[in-house]
C-alpha positions in Angstrom: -9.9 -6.4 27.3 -9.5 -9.6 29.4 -13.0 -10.8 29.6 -13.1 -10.1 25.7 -10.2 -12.3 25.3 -11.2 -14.8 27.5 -13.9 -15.3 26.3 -12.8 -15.7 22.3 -14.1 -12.6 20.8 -10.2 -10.6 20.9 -7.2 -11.5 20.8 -4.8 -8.7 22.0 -3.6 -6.4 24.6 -4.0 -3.6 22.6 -7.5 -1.6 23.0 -7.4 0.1 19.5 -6.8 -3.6 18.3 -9.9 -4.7 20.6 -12.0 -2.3 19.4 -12.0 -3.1 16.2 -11.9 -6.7 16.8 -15.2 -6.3 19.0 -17.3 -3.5 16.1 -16.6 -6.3 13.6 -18.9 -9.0 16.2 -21.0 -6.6 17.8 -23.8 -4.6 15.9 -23.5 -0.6 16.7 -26.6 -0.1 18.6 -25.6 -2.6 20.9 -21.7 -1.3 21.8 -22.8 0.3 24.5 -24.4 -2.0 26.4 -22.4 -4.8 25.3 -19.7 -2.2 27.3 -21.7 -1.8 30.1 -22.9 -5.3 31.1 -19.2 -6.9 30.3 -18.2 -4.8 33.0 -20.6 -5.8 35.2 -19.8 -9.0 34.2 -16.1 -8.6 35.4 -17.1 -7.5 38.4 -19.3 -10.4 39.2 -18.5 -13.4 37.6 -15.3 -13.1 35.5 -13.0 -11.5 37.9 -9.1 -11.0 37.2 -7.8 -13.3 40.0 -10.0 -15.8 40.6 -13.2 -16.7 37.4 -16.4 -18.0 39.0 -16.5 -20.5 36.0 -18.8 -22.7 37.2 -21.3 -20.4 38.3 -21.1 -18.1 34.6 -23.7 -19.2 32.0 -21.2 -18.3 29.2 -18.8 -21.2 30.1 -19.5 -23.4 27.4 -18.6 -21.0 24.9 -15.8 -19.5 26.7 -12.2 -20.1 25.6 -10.7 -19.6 29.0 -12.9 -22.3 30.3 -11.7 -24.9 28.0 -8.3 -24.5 28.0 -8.4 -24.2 32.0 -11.0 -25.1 34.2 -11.9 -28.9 32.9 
């Protein structure tokens, strides 16, 4: 939920709400995955406390990044 809403593609705190934001941009075979490397993801890059943003590839499309790390 907050890497999906930092980067653009939710808007809310509320996982049913998420969920159907995400199915509506991300084709069904690729949920899964799309699950799996976002959490990896998280763990790497886009952690809670402190965002590697200038080490993640995704910056320049990433919401968070513009409204906070320029």
């Amino acid at each position: 939920i907050r890497i999906t809403n930092r980067l653009g593609l939710a808007d809310s705190v509320y996982p049913d709400k998420v969920e159907k934001q995400l199915t509506e941009v991300i084709p069904n075979g690729k949920r899964s995955d799309f699950c799996h490397r976002i959490v990896n993801f998280g763990r790497e890059i886009c952690t809670a406390r402190s965002p590697k943003c200038n080490e993640c590839g995704l910056s320049s499309n990433c919401k968070f990044f513009s409204e906070n790390c320029k």
